[in-house]
MARKERO-329205 format. One record per residue (C-alpha): residue number from 1; residue in one letter; chain; z, y, x. Coordinates in pm, whole numbers. Each point is the difference from the previous one (the first is absolute). Layout:
SITE  nr rest kette     up  north   east
SITE NUM    A     A      Z      Y      X
...
***
This chain:
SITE  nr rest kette     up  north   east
SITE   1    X     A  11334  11269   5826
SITE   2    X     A    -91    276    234
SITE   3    X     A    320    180    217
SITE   4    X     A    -65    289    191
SITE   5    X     A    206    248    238
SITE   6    X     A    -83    339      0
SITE   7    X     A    124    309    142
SITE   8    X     A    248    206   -212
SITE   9    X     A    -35    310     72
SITE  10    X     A   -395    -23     25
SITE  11    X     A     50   -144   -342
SITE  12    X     A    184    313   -107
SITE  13    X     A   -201    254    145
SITE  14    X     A   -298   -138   -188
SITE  15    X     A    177    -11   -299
SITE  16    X     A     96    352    100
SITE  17    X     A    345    -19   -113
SITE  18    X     A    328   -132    133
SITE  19    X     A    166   -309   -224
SITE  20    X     A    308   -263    122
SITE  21    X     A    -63   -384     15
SITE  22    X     A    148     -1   -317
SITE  23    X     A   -247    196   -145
SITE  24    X     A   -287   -125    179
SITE  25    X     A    106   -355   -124
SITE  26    X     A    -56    210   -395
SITE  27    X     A   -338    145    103
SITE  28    X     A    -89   -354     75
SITE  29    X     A     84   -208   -289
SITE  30    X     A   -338    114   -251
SITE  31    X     A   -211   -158    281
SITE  32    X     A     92   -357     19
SITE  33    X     A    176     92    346
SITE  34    X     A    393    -40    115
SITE  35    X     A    212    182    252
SITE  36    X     A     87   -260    292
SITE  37    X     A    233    213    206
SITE  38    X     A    -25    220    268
SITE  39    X     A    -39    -35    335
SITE  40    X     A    223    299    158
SITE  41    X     A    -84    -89    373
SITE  42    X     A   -378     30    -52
SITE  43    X     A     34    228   -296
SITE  44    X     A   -291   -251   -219
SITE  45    X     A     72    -56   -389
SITE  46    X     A    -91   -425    -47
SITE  47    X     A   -188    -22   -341
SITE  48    X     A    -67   -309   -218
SITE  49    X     A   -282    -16   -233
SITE  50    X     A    -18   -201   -290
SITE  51    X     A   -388     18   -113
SITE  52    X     A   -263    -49    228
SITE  53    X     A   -268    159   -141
SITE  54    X     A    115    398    118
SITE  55    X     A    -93    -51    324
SITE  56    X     A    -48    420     25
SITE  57    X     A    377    -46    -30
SITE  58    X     A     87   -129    321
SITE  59    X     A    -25    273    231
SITE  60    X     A    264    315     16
SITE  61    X     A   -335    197    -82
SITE  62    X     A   -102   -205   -296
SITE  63    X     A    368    -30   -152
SITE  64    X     A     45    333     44
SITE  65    X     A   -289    111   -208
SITE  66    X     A     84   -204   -266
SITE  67    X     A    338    146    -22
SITE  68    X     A   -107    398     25
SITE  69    X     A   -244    -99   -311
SITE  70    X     A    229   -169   -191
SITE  71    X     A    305    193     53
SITE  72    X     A   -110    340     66
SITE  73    X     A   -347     37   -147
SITE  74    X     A   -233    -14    317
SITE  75    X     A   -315   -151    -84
SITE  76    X     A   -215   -124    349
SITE  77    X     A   -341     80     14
SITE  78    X     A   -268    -90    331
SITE  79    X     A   -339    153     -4
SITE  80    X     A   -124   -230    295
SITE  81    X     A   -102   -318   -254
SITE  82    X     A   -349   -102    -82
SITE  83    X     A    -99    -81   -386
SITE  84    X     A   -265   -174   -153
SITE  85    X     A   -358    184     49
SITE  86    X     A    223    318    221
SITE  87    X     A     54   -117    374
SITE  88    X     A    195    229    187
SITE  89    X     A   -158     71    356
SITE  90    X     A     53   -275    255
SITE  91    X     A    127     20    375
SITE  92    X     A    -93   -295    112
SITE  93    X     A   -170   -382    -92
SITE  94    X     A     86   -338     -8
SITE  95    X     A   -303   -248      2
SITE  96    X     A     52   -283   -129
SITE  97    X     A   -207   -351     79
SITE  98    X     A   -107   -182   -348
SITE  99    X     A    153   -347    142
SITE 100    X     A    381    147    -29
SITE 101    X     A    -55    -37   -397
SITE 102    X     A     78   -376      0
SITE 103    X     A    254     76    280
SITE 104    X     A    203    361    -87
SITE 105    X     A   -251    191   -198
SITE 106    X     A    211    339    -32
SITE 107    X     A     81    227    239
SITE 108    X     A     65    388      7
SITE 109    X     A    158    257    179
SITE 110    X     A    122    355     21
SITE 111    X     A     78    315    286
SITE 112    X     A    345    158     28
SITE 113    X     A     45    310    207
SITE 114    X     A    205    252     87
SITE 115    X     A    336   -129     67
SITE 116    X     A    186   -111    317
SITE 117    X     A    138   -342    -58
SITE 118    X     A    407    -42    158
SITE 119    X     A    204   -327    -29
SITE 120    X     A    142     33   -295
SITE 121    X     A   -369     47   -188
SITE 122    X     A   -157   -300    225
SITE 123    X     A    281   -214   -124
SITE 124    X     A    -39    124   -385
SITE 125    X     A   -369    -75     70
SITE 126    X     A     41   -323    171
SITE 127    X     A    278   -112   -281
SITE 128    X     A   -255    111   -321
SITE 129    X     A   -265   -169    119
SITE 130    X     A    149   -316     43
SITE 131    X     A    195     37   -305
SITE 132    X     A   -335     12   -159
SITE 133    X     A   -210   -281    157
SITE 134    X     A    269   -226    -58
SITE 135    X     A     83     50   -327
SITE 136    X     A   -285    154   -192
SITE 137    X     A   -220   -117    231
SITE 138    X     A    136   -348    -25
SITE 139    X     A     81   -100    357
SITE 140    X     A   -329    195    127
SITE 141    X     A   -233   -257   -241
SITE 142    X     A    -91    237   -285
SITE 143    X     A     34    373    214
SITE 144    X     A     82     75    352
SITE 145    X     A     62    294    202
SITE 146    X     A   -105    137    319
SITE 147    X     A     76    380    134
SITE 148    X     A   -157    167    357
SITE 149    X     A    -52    273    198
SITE 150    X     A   -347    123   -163
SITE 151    X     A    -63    224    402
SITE 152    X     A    -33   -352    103
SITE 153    X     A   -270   -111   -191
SITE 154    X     A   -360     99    -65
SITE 155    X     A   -126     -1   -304
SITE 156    X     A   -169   -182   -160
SITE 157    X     A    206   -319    -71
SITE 158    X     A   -202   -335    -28
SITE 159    X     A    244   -280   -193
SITE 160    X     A   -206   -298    132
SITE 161    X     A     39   -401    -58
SITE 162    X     A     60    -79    337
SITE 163    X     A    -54   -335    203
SITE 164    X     A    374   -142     81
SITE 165    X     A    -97     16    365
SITE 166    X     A      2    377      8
SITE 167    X     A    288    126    247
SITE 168    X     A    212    317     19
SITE 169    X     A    362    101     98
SITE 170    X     A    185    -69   -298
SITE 171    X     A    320    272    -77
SITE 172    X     A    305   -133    216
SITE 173    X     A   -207   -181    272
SITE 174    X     A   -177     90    332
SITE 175    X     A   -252   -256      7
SITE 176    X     A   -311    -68   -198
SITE 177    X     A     37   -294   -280
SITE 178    X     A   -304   -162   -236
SITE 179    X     A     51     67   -354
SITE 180    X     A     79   -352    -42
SITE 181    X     A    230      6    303
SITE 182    X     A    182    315   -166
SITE 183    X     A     39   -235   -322
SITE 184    X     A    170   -284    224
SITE 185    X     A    167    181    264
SITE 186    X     A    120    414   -136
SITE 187    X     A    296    -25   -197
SITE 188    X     A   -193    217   -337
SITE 189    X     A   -236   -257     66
SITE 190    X     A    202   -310    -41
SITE 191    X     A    118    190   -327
SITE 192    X     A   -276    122   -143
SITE 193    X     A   -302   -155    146
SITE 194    X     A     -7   -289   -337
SITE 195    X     A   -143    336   -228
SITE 196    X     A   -341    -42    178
SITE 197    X     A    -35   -339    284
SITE 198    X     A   -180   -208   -259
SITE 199    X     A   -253    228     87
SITE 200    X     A   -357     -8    175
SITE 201    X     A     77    349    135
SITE 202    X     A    276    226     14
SITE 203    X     A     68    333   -126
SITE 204    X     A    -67    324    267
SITE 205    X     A     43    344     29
SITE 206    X     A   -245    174    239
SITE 207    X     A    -77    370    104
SITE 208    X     A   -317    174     99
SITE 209    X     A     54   -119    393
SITE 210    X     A     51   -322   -109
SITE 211    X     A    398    -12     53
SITE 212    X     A    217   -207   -179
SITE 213    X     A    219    179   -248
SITE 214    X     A    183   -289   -178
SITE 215    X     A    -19   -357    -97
SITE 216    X     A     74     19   -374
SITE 217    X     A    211   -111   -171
SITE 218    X     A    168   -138    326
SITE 219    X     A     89    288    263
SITE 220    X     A   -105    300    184
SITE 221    X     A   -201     -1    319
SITE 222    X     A    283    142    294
SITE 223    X     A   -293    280    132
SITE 224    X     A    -34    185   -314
SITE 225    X     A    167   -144   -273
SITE 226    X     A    331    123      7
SITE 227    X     A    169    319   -133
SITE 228    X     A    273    180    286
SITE 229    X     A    246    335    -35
SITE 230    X     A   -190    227     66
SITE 231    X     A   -327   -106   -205
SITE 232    X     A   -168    290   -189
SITE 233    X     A   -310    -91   -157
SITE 234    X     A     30   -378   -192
SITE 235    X     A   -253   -247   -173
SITE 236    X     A    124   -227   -265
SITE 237    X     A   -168   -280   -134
SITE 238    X     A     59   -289   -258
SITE 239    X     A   -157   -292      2
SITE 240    X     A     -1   -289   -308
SITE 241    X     A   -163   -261   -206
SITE 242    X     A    105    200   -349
SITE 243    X     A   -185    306    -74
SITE 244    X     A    222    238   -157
SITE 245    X     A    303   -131    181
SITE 246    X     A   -138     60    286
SITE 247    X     A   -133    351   -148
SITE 248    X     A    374     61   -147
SITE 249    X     A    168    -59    390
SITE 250    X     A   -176    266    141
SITE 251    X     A     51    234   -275
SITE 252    X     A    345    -19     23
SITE 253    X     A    -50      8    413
SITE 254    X     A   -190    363    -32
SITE 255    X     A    259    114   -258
SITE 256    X     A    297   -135    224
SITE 257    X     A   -188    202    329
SITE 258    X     A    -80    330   -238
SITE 259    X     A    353     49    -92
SITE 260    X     A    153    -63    328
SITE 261    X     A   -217    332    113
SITE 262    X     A   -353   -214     92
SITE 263    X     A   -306    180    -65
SITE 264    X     A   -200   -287   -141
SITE 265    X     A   -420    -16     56
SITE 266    X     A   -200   -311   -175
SITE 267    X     A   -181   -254    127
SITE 268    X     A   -346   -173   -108
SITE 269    X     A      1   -364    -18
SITE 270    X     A   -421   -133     -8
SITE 271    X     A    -14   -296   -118
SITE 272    X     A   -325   -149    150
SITE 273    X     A    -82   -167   -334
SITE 274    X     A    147     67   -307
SITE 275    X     A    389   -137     20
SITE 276    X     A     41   -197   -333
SITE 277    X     A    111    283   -179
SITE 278    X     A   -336    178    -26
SITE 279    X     A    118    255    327
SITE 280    X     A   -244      9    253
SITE 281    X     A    248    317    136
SITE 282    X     A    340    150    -85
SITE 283    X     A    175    253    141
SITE 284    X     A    366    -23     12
SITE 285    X     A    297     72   -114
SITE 286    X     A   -167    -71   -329
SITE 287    X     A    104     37   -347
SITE 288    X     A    -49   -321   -181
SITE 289    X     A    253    -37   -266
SITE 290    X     A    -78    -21   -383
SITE 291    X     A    125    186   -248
SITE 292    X     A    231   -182   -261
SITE 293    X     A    -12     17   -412
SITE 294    X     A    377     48   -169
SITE 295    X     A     46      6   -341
SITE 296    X     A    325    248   -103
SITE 297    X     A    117   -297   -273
SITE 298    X     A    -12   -280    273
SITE 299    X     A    205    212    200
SITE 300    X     A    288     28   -279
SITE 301    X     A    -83   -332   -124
SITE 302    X     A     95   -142    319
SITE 303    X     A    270    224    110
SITE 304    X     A    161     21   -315
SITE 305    X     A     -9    403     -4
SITE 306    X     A   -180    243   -207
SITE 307    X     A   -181    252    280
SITE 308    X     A   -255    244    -50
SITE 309    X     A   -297      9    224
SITE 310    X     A    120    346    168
SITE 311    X     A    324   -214    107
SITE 312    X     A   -206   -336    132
SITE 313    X     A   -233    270    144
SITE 314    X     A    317    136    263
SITE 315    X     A    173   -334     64
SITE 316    X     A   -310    -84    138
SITE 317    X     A    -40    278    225
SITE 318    X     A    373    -83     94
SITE 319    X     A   -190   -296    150
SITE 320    X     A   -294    193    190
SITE 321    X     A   -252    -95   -321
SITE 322    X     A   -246    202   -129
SITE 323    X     A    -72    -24   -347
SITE 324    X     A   -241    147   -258
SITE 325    X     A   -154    -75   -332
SITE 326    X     A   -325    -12   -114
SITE 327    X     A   -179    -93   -352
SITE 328    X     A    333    -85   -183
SITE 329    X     A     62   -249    361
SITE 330    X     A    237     44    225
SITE 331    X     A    -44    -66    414
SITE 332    X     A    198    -26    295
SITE 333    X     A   -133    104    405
SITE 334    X     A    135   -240    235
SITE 335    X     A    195    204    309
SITE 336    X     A   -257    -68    290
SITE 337    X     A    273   -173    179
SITE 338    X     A     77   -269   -326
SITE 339    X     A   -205   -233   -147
SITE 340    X     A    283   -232   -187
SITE 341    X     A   -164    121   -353
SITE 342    X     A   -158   -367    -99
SITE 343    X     A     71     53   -385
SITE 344    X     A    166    250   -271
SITE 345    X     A    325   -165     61
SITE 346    X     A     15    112    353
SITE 347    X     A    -88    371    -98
SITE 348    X     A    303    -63   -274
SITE 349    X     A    219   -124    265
SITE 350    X     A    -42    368    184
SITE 351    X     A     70    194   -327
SITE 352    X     A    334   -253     19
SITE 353    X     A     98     86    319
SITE 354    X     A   -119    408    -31
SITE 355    X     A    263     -4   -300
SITE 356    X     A    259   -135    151
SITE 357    X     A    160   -359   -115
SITE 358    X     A    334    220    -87
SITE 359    X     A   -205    171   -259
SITE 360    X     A    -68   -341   -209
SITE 361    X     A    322    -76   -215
SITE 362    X     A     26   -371   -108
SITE 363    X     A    -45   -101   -393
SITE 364    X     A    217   -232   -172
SITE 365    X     A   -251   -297   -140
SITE 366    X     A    -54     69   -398
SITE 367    X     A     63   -356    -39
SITE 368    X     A    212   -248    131
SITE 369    X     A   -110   -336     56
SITE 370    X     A    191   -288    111
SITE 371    X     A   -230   -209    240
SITE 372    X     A    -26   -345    124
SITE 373    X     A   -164   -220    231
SITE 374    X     A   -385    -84    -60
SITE 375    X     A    -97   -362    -46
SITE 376    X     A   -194     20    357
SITE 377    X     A    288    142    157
SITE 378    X     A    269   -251   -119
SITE 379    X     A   -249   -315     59
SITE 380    X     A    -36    152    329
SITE 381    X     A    397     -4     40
SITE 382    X     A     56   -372    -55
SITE 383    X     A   -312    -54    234
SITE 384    X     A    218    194    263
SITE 385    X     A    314   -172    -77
SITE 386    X     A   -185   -346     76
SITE 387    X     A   -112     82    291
SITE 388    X     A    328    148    164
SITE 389    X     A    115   -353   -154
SITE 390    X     A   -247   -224    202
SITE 391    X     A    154    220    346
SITE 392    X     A   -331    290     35
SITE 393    X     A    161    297     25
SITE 394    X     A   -158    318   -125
SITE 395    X     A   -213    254    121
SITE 396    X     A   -159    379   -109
SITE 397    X     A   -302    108    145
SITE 398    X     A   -226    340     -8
SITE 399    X     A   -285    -56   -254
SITE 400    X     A   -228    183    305
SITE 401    X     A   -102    -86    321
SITE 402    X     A   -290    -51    266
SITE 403    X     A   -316   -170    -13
SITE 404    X     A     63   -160    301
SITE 405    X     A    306   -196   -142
SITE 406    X     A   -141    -45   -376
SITE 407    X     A   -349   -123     53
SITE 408    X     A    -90    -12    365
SITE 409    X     A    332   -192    127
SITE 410    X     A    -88   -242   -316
SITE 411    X     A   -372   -117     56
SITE 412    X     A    -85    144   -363
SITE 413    X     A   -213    281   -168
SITE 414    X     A     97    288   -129
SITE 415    X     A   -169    -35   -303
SITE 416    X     A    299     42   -238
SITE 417    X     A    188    245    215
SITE 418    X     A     39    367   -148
SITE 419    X     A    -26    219    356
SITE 420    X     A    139    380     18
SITE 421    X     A   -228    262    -26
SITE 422    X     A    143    257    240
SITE 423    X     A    286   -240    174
SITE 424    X     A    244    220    213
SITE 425    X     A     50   -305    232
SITE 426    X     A   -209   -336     45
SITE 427    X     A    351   -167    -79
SITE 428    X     A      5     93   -339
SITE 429    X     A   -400     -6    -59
SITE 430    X     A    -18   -267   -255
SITE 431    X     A    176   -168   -304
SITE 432    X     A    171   -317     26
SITE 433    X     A   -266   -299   -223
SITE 434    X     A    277   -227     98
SITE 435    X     A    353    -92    165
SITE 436    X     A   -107   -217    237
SITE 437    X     A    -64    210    298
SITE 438    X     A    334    162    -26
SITE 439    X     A    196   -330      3
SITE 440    X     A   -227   -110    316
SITE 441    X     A     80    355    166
SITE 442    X     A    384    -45    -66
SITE 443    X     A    -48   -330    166
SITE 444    X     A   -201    115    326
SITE 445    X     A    360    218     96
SITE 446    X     A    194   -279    -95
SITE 447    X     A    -30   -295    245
SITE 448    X     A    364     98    153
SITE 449    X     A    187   -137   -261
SITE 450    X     A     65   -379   -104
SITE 451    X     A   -240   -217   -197
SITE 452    X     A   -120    -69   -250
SITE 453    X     A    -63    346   -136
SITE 454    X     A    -26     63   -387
SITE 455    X     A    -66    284   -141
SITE 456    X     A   -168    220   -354
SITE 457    X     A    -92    198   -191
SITE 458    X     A    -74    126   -338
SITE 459    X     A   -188    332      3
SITE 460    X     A   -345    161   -160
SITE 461    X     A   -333    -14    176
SITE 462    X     A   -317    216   -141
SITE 463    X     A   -358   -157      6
SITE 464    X     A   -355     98    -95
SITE 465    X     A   -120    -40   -294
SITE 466    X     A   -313   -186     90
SITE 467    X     A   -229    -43   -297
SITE 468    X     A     85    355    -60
SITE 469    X     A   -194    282    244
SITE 470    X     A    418    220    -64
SITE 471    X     A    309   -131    -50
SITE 472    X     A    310   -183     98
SITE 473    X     A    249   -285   -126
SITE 474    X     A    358     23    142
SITE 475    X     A    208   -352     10
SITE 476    X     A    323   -112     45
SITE 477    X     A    -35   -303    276
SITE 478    X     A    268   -223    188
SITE 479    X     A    -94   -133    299
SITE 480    X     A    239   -162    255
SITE 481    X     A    -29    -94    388
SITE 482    X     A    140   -346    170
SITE 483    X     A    -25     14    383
SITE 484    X     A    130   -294    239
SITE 485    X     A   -120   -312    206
SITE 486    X     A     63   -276   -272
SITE 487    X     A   -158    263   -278
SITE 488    X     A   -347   -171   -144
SITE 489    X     A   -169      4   -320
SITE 490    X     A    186   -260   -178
SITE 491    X     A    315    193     71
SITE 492    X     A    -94    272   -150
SITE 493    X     A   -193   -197   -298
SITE 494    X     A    281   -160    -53
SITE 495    X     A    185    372    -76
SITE 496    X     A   -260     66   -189
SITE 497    X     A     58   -284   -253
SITE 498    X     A    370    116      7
SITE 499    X     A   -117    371   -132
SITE 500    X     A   -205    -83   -268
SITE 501    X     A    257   -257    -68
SITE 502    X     A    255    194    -87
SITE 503    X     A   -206    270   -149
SITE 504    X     A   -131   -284   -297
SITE 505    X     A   -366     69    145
SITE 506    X     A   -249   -295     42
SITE 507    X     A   -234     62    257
SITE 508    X     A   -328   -204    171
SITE 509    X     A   -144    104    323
SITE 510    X     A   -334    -31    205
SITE 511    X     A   -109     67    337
SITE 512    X     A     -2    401    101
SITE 513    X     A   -284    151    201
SITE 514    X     A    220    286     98
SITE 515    X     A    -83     55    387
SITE 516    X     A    345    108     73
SITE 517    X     A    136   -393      0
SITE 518    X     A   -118   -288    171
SITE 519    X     A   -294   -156   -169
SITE 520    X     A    163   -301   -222
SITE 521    X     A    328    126      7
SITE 522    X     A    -29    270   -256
SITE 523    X     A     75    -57   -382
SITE 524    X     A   -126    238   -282
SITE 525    X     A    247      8   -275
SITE 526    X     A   -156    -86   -325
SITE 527    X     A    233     54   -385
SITE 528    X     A   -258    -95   -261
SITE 529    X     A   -352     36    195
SITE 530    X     A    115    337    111
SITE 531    X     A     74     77    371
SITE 532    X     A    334    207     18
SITE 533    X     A     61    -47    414
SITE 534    X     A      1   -220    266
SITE 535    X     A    206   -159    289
SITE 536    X     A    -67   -175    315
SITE 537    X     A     38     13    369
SITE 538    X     A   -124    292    208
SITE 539    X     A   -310    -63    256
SITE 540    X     A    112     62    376
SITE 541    X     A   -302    272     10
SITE 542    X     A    209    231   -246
SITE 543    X     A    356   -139    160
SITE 544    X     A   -167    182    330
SITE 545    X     A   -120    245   -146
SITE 546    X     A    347    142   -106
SITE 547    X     A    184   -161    330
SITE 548    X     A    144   -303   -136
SITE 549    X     A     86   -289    206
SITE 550    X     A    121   -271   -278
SITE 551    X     A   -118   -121   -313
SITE 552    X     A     41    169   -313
SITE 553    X     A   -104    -94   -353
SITE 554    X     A    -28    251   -319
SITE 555    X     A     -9     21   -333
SITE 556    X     A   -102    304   -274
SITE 557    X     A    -47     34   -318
SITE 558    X     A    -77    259   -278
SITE 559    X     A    297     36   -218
SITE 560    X     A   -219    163   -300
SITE 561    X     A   -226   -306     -2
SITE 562    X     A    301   -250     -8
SITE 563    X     A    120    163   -291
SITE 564    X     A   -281     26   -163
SITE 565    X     A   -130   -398     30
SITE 566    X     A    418   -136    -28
***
């Protein structure tokens, strides 16, 4: 979750009023945020978020105005976005060459003027920005950041797909490098370069004379790509493979720069055929965010309260949301600087937090039940109890994770894999179809300690419904890892037969096609014609893939299935 260090008494004097760490640590509980101390020798206040989708949040500026309109009644306004079919007058262009749409289609930009950047803004800068390609931005994949000093370059900006062999002075070097020399040899490079070297061409940021701005989403060129005390007159872009992500990070930039004392002039990104969107030109900031429906019963229903529209109406505005009706409908505006509101429950979730959770008083239940274990859950007790039994010991897992380690690191499809939306992170962009690739991962960081290595778990996975264009089944699987020299299919066949053994369960098996294991060494698990799982050992290609050195042999099943066919 995102920390930041900021400033306290530029903190205060945007809030306007003077307030003790204890009281800070108050103001900061309705956002998802906790006081982390403070720093007396470089007077900074360390912050902790707990959400990652406020990313106006993590600036003094940004916290600041969040606190002034919830506390005290301020609502922000900024008269320098763009809306649909009403462009504000731009300052300046960015061109940008049709090939970047299968590279990093989006890019846009903004002025700021009129304010002397000192140290302690540079570093505030500096700090938000990579507060915000790292987190939001997911490591620089999804948005990423750059900021200059706009005197330095002539307008207007060409973002090009560039050969890898072009050369420039990257930031922090004296010499020229190659693109693909600045992805081998300059440390951003060795960090970041994986976003975009699978590449033909590489993304590049030109001016009018030709000059090398930046390297995006890598780094900076060292002539004119880097902001100094002193600076006066800035250019901030954002570059990204999401559109309104992308759109979102420099909204919150421009509102970040306007409140610090910025005078903030658009920018017109051309488009030199129409992006997939439909824009063939936008000028930026822009206003893109759509208006949400709430219904006044969901919003009792679901917080248990009884509030008229008047009161939903102000803890809203507590939160920096609009809100009107229209034809017996209610709507909410979006902040420009926000764009969290996926569905009703979200704009419920503000009214929540507007209120204040003191304000809801806990009801006694109007019934009392006495409750007990489901048949799923105690079958899926005794399965556990076995297992500890035959020496696996037990593991818990997230039910999210990457691509990379659920299908890619496997050999498979992702064919019955539900996939995030709007992920925050790429770690946590899909749901789990099965337990395998957790044991295997839990494996890879385990080749210190002594063999053989047993280990499960019993936990849910989520798959596609696929003779069905929606929907989802959720099971309850066990699947356990064996790892060691002497560790072969008939070792683990034979624990296998102990199972089902024990569990009265009569089971045949035939060859599995599953590319994960090593072709004749894989069993599908058959109870009555049905397939319920399958075991077998795991093909050197995946054991690679994941950094594993030894052999290892699994086994799942789906619990649901088992209990069905016993």
């Amino acid at each position: 979750m995102p920390k930041v260090e900021i400033y306290k008494n530029l903190f205060l004097d945007k809030i306007g009023k003077n307030f003790t760490n204890l009281e800070i640590s108050e103001l900061l509980e309705p956002f998802k945020a906790e006081f982390d101390g403070f720093d007396e020798s470089s007077g900074k206040i360390k912050i902790e978020f707990n959400d990652t989708n406020r990313p106006d949040l993590w600036s003094y500026t940004g916290l600041a105005r969040q606190i002034k309109t919830y506390f005290f009644g301020e609502m922000p306004y900024y008269d320098f976005f763009s809306k649909k079919g009403d462009f504000k007058r731009h300052y300046g262009e960015i061109l940008v060459d049709n090939k970047m749409s299968q590279i990093r289609p989006f890019i846009f930009g903004f002025l700021a003027k009129g304010l002397i950047i000192n140290d302690r803004m540079l570093e505030t800068l500096i700090q938000f920005q990579e507060k915000l390609c790292q987190n939001y931005g997911q490591k620089r994949r999804r948005v990423a950041m750059g900021m200059y000093n706009s005197n330095f370059i002539e307008f207007p900006i060409s973002y090009v797909a560039s050969s890898p062999n072009h050369k420039f002075v990257p930031l922090g070097m004296d010499c020229e490098l190659s693109l693909l020399e600045i992805n081998e040899k300059h440390p951003k490079g060795l960090e970041y370069s994986h976003i975009i070297k699978n590449f033909d061409k590489y993304p590049l940021l030109l001016d009018n004379n030709n000059n090398v701005v930046s390297y995006p989403p890598i780094i900076n060129s060292n002539n004119i790509g880097s902001l100094r005390v002193g600076d006066t007159d800035l250019f901030i872009e954002v570059t990204g493979i999401d559109f309104e992500a992308t759109l979102l990070a420099l909204s919150v930039a421009a509102c970040d720069f306007y409140d610090m004392g910025f005078e903030i002039l658009p920018v017109k990104t051309v488009f030199r055929e129409p992006c997939d969107l439909g824009f063939e030109e936008l000028v930026c900031p822009y206003y893109f965010q759509e208006e949400v429906e709430f219904n006044v019963k969901n919003v009792n229903r679901l917080l248990g309260s009884n509030l008229t529209l008047e009161r939903i109406c102000l803890s809203l505005k507590k939160m920096g949301v609009s809100s009107y009706s229209k034809d017996l409908k209610n709507y909410v505006i979006p902040p420009f600087y926000r764009n969290d509101f996926l569905h009703e429950v979200d704009v419920i979730e503000d009214v929540m937090i507007g209120e204040g959770l003191a304000s809801f008083r806990p009801d006694l239940p109007k019934s009392f039940t006495v409750g007990k274990l489901s048949a799923l859950e105690e079958f899926s007790r005794d399965v556990r109890n076995l297992m500890v039994g035959m020496g696996f010991q037990e593991m818990i897992y997230n039910y999210m994770g990457s691509k990379k380690d659920f299908i890619d690191r496997m050999n498979i499809n992702d064919q019955n894999f539900l996939k995030v939306s709007n992920p925050m992170t790429e770690n946590y962009e899909y749901i789990r179809a099965s337990i395998i690739p957790n044991l295997l991962k839990s494996e890879s960081i385990s080749s210190n300690f002594p063999y053989p290595h047993k280990i499960f778990e019993v936990g849910k996975v989520a798959l596609k419904n696929l003779d069905t264009i929606e929907g989802t089944s959720t099971f309850t699987n066990l699947a356990f890892l064996m790892a060691g020299k002497e560790i072969s299919f008939n070792e683990i066949n034979s624990i296998v037969a102990t199972l089902f053994y024990y569990l009265n369960i009569e089971i045949n098996l035939r060859e599995s096609k599953a590319t994960f294991y090593i072709s004749g060494r894989g069993a599908d698990i058959l109870i009555e014609g049905f397939n319920v799982g399958s075991f077998g050992e795991i093909s050197p290609y995946v054991l690679n893939n994941f950094g594993i050195f030894i052999p290892c042999s699994v086994f799942e099943v789906n619990i649901n299935k088992l209990m069905s066919q016993s």
